[in-house]
RODO-2510 file (C-alpha; in nm, 4 decimals, decimal comma):
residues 396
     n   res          X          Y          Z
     1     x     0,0000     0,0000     0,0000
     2     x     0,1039     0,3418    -0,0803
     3     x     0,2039     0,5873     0,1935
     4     x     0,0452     0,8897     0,1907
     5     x     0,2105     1,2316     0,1708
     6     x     0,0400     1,5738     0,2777
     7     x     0,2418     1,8471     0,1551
     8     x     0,1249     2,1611     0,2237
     9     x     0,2526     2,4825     0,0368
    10     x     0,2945     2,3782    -0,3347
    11     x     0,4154     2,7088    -0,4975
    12     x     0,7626     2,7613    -0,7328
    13     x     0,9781     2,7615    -0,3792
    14     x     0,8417     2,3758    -0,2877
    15     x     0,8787     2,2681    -0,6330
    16     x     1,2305     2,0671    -0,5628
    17     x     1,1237     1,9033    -0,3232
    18     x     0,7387     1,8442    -0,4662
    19     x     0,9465     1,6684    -0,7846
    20     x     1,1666     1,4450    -0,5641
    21     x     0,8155     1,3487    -0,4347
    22     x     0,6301     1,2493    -0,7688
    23     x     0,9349     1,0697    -0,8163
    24     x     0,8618     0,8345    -0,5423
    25     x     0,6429     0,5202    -0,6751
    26     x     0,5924     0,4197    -0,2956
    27     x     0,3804     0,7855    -0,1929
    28     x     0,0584     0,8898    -0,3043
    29     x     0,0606     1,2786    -0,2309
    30     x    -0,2311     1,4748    -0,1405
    31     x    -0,1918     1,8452    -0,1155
    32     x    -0,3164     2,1812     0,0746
    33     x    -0,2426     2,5577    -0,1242
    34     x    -0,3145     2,8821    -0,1334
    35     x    -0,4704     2,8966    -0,4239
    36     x    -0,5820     2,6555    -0,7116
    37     x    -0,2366     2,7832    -0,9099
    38     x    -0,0347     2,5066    -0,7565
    39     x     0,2358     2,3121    -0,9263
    40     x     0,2673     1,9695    -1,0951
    41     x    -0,1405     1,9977    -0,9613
    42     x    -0,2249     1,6971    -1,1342
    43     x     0,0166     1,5160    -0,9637
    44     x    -0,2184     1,4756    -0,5989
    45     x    -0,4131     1,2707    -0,5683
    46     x    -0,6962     1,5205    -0,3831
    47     x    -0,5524     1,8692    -0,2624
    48     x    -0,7574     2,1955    -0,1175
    49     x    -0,6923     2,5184    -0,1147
    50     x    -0,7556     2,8354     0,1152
    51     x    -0,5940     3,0384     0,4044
    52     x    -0,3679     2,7954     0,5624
    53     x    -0,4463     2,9674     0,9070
    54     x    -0,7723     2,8502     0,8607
    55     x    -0,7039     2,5493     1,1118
    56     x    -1,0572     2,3687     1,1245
    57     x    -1,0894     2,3369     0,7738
    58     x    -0,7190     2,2408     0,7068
    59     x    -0,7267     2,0087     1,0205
    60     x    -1,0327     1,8182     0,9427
    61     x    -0,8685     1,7480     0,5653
    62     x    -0,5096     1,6216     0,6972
    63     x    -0,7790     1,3999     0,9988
    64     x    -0,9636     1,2583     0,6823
    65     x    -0,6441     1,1408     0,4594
    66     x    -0,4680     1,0211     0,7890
    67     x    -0,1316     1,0999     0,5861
    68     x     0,2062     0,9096     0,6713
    69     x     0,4016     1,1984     0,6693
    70     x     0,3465     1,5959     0,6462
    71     x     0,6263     1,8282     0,5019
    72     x     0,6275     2,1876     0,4061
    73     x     0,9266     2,4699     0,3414
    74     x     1,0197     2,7736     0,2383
    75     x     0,6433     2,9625     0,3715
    76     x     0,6266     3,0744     0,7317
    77     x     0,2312     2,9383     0,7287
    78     x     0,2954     2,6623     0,5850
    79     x     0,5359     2,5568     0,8275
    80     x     0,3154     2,6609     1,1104
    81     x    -0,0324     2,4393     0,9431
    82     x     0,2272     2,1389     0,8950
    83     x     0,3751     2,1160     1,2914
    84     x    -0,0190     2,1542     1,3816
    85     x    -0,1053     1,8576     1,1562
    86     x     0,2028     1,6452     1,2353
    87     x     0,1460     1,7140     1,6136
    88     x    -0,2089     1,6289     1,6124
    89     x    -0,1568     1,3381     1,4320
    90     x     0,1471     1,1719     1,5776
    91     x     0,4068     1,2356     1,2948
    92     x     0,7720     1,3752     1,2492
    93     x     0,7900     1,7450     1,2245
    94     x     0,8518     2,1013     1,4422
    95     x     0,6169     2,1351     1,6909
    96     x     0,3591     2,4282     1,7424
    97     x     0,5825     2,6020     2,0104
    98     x     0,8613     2,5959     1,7780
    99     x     0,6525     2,7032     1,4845
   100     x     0,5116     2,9557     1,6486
   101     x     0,8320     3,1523     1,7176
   102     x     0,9420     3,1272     1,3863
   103     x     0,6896     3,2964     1,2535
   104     x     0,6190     3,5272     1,4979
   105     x     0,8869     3,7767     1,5444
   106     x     0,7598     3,9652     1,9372
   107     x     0,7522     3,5821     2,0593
   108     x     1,0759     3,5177     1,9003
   109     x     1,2809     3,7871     2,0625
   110     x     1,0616     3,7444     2,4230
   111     x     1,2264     3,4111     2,3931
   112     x     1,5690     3,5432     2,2472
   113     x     1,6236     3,7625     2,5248
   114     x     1,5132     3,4892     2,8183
   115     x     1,7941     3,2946     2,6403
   116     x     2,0358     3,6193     2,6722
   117     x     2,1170     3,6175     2,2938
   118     x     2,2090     3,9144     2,1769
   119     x     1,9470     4,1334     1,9811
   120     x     1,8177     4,4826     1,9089
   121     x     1,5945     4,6595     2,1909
   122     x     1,2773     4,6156     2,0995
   123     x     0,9157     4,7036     2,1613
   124     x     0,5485     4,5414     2,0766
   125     x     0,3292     4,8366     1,9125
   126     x    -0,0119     4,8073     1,9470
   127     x    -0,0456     5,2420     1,8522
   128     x     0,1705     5,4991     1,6801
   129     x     0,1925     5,6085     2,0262
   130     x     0,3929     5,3146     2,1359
   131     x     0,6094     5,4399     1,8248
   132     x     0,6726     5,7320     1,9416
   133     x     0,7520     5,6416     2,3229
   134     x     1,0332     5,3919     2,2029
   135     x     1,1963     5,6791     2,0088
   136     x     1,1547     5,8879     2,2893
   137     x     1,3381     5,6328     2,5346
   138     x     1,5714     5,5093     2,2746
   139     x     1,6694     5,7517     2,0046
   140     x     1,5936     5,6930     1,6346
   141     x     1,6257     5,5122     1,3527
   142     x     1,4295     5,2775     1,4373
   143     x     1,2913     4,9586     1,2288
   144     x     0,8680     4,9311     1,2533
   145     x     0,7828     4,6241     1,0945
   146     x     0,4751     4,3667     1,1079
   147     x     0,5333     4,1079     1,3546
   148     x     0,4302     3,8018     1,1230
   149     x     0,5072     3,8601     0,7414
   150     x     0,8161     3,8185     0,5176
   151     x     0,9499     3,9726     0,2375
   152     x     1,0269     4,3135     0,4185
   153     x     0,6334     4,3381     0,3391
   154     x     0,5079     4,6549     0,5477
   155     x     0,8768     4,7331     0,7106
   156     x     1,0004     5,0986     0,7292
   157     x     1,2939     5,2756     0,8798
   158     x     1,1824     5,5882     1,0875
   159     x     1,4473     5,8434     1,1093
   160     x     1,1517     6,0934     1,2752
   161     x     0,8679     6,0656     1,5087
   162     x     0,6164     6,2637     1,2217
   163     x     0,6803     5,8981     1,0530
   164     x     0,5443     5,6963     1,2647
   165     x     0,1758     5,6799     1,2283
   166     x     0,2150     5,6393     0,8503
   167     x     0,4576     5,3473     0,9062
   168     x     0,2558     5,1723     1,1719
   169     x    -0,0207     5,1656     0,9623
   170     x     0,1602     5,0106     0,6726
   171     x     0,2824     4,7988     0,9239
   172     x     0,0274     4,6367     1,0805
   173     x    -0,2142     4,6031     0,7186
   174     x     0,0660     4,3582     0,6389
   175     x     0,0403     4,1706     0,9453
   176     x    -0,2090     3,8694     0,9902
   177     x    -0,2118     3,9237     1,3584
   178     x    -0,2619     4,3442     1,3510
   179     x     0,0252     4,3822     1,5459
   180     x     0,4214     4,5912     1,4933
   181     x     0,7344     4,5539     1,6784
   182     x     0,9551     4,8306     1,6777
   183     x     1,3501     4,7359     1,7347
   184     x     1,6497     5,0013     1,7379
   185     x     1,8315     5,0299     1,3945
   186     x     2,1733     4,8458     1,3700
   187     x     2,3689     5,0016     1,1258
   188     x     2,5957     4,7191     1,0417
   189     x     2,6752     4,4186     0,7498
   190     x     2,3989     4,1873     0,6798
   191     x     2,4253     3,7753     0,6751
   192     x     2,2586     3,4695     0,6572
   193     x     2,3163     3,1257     0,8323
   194     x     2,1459     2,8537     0,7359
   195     x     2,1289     2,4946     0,9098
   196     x     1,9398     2,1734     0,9523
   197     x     1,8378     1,9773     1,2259
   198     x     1,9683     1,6446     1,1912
   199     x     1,8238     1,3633     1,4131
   200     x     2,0065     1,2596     1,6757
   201     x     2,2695     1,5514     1,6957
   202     x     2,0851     1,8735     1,6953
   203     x     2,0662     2,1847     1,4985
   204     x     2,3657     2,2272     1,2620
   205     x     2,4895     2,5207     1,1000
   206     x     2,6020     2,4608     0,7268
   207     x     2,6579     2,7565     0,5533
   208     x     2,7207     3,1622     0,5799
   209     x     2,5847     3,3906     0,2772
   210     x     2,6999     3,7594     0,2670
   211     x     2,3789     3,9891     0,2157
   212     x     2,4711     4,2851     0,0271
   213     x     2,1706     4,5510    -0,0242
   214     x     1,9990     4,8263    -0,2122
   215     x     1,8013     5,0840    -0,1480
   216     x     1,4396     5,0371    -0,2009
   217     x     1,0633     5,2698    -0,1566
   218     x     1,0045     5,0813     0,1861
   219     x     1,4026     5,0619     0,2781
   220     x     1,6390     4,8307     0,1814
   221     x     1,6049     4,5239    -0,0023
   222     x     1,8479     4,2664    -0,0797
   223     x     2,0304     4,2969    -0,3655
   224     x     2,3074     3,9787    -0,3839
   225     x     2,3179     3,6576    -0,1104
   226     x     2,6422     3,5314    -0,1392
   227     x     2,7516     3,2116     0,0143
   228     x     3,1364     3,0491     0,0393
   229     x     3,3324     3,3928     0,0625
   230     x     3,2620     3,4974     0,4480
   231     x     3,5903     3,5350     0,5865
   232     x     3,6994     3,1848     0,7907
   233     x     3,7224     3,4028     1,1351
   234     x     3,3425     3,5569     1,0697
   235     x     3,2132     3,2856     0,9207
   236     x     3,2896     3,0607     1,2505
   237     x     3,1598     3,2840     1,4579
   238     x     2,8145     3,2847     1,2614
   239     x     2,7921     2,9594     1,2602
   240     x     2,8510     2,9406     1,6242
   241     x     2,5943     3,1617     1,6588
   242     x     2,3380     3,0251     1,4424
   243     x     2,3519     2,6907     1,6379
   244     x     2,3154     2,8872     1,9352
   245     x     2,0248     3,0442     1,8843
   246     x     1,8403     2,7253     1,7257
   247     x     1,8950     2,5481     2,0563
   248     x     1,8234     2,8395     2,2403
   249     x     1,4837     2,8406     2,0676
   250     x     1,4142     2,4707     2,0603
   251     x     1,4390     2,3941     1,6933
   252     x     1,4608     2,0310     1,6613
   253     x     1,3452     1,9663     1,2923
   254     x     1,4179     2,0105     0,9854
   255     x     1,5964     2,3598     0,8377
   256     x     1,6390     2,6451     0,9733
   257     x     1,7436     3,0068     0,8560
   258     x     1,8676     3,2663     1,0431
   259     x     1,9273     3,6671     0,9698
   260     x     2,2349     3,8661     1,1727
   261     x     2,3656     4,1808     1,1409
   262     x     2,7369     4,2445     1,2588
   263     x     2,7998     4,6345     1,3821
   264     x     3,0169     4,8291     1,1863
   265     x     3,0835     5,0064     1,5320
   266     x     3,2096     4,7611     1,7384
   267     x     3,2023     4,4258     1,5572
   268     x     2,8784     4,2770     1,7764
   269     x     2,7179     4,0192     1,6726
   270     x     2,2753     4,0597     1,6443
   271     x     2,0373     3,8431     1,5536
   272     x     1,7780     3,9696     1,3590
   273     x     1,5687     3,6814     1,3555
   274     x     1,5364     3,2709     1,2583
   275     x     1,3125     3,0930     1,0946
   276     x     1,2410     2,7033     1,1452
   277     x     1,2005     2,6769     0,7884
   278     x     1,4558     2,7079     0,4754
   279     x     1,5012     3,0258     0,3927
   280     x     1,3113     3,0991     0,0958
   281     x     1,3647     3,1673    -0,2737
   282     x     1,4933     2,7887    -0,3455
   283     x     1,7719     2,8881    -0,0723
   284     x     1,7095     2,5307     0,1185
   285     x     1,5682     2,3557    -0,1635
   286     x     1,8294     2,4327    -0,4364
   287     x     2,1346     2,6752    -0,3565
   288     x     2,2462     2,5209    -0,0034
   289     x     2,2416     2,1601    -0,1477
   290     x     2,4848     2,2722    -0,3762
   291     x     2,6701     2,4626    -0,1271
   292     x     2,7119     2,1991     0,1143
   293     x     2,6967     1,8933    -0,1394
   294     x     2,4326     1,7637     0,0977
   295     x     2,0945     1,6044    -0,0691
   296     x     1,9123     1,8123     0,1828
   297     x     1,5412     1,7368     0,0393
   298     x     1,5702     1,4054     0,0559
   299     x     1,7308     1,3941     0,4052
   300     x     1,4505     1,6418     0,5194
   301     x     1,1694     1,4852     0,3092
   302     x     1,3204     1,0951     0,4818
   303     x     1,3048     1,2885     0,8047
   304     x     0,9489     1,3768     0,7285
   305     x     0,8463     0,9884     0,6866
   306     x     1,0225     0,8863     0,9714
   307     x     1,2917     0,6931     0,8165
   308     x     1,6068     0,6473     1,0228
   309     x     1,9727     0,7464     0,9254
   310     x     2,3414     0,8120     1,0393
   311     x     2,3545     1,1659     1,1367
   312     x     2,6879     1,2292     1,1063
   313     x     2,6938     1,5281     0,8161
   314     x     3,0352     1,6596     0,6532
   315     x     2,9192     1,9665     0,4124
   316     x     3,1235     2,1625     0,1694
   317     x     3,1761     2,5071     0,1117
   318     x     3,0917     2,5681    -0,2350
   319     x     3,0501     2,8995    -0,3933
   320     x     2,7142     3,0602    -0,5032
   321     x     2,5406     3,3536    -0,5266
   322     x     2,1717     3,4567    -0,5454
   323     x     2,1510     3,7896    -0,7836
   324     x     1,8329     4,0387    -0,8466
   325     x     1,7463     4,1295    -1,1580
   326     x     1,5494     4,4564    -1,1686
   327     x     1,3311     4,4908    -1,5189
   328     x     1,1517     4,8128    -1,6699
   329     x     0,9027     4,8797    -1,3833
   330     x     0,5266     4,9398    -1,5039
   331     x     0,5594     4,7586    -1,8329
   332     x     0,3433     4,3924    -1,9256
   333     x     0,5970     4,1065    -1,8631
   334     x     0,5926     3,8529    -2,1492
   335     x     0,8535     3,5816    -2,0769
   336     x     1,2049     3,4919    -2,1607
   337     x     1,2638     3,5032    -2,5188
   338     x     1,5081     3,1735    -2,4456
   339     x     1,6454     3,0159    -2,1693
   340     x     1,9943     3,1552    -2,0628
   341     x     2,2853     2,9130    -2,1356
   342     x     2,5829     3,1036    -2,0015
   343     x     2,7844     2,8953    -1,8001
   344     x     2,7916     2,8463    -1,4465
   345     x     2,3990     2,9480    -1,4133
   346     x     2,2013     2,7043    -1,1921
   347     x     1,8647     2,8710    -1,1834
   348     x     1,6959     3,2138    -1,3600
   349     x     1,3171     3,2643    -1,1733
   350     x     1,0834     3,5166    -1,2628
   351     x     0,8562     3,6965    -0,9313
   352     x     0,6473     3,7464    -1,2021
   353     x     0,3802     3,5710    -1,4683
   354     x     0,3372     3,6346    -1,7919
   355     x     0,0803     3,9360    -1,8481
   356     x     0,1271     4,0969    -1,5442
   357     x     0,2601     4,4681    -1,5082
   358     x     0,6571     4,4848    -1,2965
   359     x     0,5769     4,6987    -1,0451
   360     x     0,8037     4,9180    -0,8605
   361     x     1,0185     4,7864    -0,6099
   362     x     0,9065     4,8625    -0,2597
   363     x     1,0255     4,5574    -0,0602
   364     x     1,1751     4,2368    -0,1263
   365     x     0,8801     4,0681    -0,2136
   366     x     0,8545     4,3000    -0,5351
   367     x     1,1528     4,1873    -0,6582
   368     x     1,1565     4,1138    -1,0805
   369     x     1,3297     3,8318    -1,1233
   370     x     1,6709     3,6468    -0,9539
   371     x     1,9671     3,4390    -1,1148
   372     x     2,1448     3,1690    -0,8928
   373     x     2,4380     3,1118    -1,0580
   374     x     2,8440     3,0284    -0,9381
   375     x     3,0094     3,2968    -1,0916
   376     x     3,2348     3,5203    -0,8672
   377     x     3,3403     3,7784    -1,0971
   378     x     3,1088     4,1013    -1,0201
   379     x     3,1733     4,2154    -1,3374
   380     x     3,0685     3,9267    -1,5095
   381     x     2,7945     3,8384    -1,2678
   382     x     2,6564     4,2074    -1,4315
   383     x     2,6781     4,1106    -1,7781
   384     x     2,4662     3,8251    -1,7274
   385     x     2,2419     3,9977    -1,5697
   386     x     2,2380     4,2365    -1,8926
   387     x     2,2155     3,9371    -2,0464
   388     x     1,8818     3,8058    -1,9031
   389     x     1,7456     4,1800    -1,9155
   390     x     1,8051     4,1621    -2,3243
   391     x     1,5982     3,8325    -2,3471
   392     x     1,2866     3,9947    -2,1708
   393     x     0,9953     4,0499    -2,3617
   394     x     0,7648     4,3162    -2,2888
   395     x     0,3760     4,2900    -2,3853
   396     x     0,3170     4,6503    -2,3363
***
């Protein structure tokens, strides 16, 4: 008999893992989305769609399959429906404590500073007022951002306290919950760690990227994520502290992604924030296999049925890079012309479909289109950029 699969999430950032799936003779899959627009949809063998928060609907389909296993990654929701379903029913997976602080950033850092880790002051807004009294006590800029979305969706920097009813009202539309957290701006460099839970042995930090920025409407957005050219010294000390904080806030399974900032002032190490999910934008499902030379979907999609393995892990530190592509804002995207060839490309994805106007970039979830590709060379890394710009077609 077939075991079945409940994979919840089923967008471009799942589709790695969702193939490695179908591959699988042994599963039947069943699947839970956002929308109707999933992937490979005629792959499942019954899916739903809907707000994934809505837990009695969601609840009562994963009760009725009775799935063997439940997986989900890259989507802070889906993460969080997928540890309520494998909890309920007995399976592997994160569990709902766990969950919950990874996607909600005021019970994260509650829990960050029990732990002592080291992280911006920080506030829970529930008015402009509060706004306003944390600049008072601490000074400004500040960060005001939603306390449950991604993306840098509804973030703004606030050099001035006129700001702040404007930006706590963007803030809190993009917030399921209603709610902002205001933290003290560190002016500083920007990284990534990302890791993995491995049974038996604990969260383990595999890789440092490099975040480099730009300047975007709603602040800054990233601009490259590079991985395997952190300086050894730095890159240690990330690590450590990426480990460190997924212990401190009882990650146990599966990835996990975490965002620091080191002070240009002094050379301190913050921690933004950490997710108990890959990071997003194929980073766990295609660029830190390669990275690490780990098959990390299949260890996390074994994981995910239970199956039991050596967890002794030696990863590589490969070189890659994640690069934006901004296009000609307001125009009617029409596709790639042809599929870019140049060498030492692993991936090209469009943000956006065919037929729908680029809009202008706000926050990182507006971004065009990114290229994950090896190259090291900036220069070069900008002429294939060019490159992929040239083979854009424009419906209007």
């Amino acid at each position: 008999m077939k075991k079945k699969v409940l994979s919840i999430s089923l967008g471009w950032e799942q589709e790695p893992h969702l193939k490695r799936l179908m591959s699988m003779p042994d599963l039947e899959l069943y699947g839970i989305h956002y929308t109707e627009d999933a992937v490979h949809a005629s792959s499942f063998h019954e899916r739903i769609h809907g707000d994934l928060r809505d837990l009695s609907t969601m609840l009562e389909f994963a009760d009725r399959i009775q799935p063997s296993a439940v997986i989900s990654d890259e989507d802070d929701y889906g993460i969080l429906l997928a540890a309520f379903a494998a909890e309920k029913l007995g399976l592997p997976g994160p569990r709902v404590s766990e969950a919950q602080l990874g996607v909600n950033k005021y019970l994260q850092r509650c829990r960050a500073l029990e732990s002592g880790l080291v992280i911006p002051r920080f506030s829970l807004c529930k008015s402009a007022d509060d706004v306003r009294r944390f600049i008072s006590a601490h000074g400004s800029p500040v960060i005001l951002k939603p306390i449950d979305s991604r993306g840098s969706i509804g973030a703004s920097k606030i050099t001035d306290e006129s700001q702040a009813s404007a930006a706590f009202y963007k803030a809190v539309s993009a917030s399921p919950s209603l709610l902002a957290i205001v933290e003290e701006y560190i002016d500083g460099d920007h990284f990534n760690v990302d890791g993995y839970c491995f049974s038996g042995k604990g969260p383990s930090s595999l890789a440092v990227s490099a975040n480099y920025k730009l300047a975007a409407a709603d602040g800054l957005v990233n601009d490259s994520i590079v991985y395997g050219d952190v300086k050894s010294e730095l890159r240690h000390v990330l690590l450590r502290a990426g480990e460190e904080t997924a212990r401190s806030l009882g990650y146990a399974f599966g990835f996990f992604h975490g965002e620091f900032i080191r002070k240009k002032s002094d050379g301190k190490i913050f921690l933004t924030e950490m997710a108990n999910r890959g990071g997003g934008i194929l980073i766990s499902q295609v660029l830190l296999p390669f990275v690490t030379g780990l098959d990390l979907v299949g260890i996390y999609i074994g994981d995910c049925l239970g199956e039991k393995r050596d967890s002794h892990v030696s990863a590589a530190e490969n070189f890659a890079r994640i690069d934006f592509v901004t296009l000609e804002a307001g125009r009617i995207y029409g596709g790639l012309a042809e599929a870019p060839n140049e060498s030492g490309i692993l991936a090209v994805v469009p943000f956006v479909k065919p037929g729908q106007r680029l809009p202008h970039i706000g926050n990182g979830a507006q971004r065009h289109m990114m290229m994950i590709s090896t190259e090291r060379d900036r220069t070069l890394v900008e002429e294939m950029k060019l490159k992929l710009k040239e083979r854009v077609l424009y419906n209007g």
